[in-house]
C-alpha positions in Angstrom: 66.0 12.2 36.9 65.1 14.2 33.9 67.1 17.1 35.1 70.1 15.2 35.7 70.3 13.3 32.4 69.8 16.5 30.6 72.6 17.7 32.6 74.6 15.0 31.4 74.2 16.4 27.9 76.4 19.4 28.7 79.4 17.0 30.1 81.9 16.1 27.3 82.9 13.0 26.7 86.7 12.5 26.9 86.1 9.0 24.9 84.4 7.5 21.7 82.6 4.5 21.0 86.3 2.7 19.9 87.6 4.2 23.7 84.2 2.5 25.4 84.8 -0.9 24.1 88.3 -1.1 25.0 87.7 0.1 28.0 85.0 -2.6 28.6 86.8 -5.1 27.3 89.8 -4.5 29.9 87.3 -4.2 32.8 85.8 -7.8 31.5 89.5 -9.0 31.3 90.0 -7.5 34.4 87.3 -9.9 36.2 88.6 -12.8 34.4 86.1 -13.1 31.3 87.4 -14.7 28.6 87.1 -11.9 26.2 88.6 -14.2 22.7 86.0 -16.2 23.2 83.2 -13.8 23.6 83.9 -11.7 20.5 84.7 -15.0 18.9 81.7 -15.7 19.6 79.0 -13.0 20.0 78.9 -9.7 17.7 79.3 -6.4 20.1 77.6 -3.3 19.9 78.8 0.3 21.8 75.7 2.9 21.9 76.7 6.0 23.0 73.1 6.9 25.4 70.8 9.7 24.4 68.5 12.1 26.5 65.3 11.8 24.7 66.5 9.7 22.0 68.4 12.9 20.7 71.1 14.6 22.9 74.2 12.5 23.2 75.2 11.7 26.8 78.7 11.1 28.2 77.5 6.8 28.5 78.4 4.4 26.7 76.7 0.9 26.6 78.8 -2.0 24.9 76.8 -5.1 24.3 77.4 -9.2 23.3 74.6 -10.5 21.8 73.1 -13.6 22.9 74.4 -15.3 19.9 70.4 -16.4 19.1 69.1 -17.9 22.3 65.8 -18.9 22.9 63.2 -18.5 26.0 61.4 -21.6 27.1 58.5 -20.6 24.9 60.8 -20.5 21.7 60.9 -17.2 21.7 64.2 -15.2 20.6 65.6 -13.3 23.9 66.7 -10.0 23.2 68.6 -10.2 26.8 72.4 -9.6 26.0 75.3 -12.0 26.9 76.9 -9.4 28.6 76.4 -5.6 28.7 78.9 -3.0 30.6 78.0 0.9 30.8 80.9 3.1 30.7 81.3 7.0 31.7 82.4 8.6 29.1 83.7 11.6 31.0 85.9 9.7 33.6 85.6 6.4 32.3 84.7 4.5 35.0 82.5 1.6 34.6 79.5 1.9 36.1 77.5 -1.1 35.1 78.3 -4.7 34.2 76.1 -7.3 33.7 77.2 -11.1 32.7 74.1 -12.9 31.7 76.1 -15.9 30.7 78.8 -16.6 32.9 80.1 -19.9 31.2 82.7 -16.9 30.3 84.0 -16.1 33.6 87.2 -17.8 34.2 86.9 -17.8 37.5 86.3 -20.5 39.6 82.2 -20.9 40.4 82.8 -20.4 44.3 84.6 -17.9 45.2 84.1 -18.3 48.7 86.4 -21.7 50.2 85.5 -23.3 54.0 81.9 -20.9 53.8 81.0 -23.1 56.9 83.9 -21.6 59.0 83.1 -18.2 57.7 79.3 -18.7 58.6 80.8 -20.0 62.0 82.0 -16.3 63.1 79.0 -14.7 64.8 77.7 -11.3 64.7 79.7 -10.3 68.1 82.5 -11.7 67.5 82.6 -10.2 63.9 82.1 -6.6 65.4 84.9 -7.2 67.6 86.8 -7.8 64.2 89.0 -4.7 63.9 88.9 -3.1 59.9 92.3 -5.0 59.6 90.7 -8.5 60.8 88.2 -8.2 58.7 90.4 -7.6 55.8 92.2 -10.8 56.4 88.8 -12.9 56.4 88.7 -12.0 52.7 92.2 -13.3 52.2 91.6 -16.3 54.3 88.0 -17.4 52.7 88.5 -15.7 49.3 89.1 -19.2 46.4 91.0 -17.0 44.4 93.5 -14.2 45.2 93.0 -11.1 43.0 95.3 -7.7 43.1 92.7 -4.9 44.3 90.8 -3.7 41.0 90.6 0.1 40.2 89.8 2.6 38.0 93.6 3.3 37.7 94.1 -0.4 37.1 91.9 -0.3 34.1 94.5 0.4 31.1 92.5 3.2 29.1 95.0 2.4 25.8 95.4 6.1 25.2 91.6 7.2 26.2 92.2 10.4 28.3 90.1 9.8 31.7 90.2 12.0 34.8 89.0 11.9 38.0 85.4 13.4 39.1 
């Protein structure tokens, strides 16, 4: 691991901290969170990731506070609303992690008539060809969503390519 995040020191980053947070921003908005109301609400912060707390790497981590929460114990949780770890080198996201969801837009179930879909056994299933299988998603998914991509992601002028 060592040797490949030291690597990662010798890749340049085609973005900066501004190009990580928009870029994180349009992957939340991408998966429905409601971004207004986060910032409106939390304060961000985009770390660019160092190898041995020195080297810059090509990641990016753009953080939401927790806006103050506490643990059970009374506590103050350091545990971020949301985080989302960007490549700076292709700009891809690579991690995103909502801790509070009460920003999602999306409805809570995303999966409608889960009974029927339980219903379809493990046979019958692999009898499913890849286009079958495809149109269980459309049939069970609550929400329709155009197919997310990288491409998708508008970059606002951040120069990305592919690896």
């Amino acid at each position: 691991m060592n040797n490949y995040l030291e690597g990662l020191t010798r890749v340049p980053s085609l973005i900066d901290t501004n190009g990580a947070y928009r870029l994180a921003t349009n992957w939340l908005a991408a998966i429905d969170v409601d971004v207004t109301r986060l910032e409106r609400e939390h304060r961000s912060t985009v770390t660019q990731l160092k190898w041995l707390l020195r080297t810059p790497t090509p990641l990016f981590e753009v953080t939401w506070d927790n806006g103050g929460k506490r643990f059970s114990n009374g506590e103050l949780s350091i545990i971020p609303s949301i985080s989302v770890l960007i490549a700076g080198d292709t700009g891809q996201l690579i991690h995103l992690k909502q801790e509070d969801d009460s920003y999602s837009k999306r409805p809570a179930a995303l999966v409608k008539n889960l009974e029927k879909l339980l219903a379809i056994s493990d046979e019958e299933f692999l009898k499913y060809t890849p286009e079958q299988r495809s149109n269980l998603v459309s049939e069970f998914a609550a929400v329709q969503y155009p197919p997310i991509t990288n491409q998708s992601i508008s970059t606002n002028g951040c120069a990305t390519k592919a690896r």
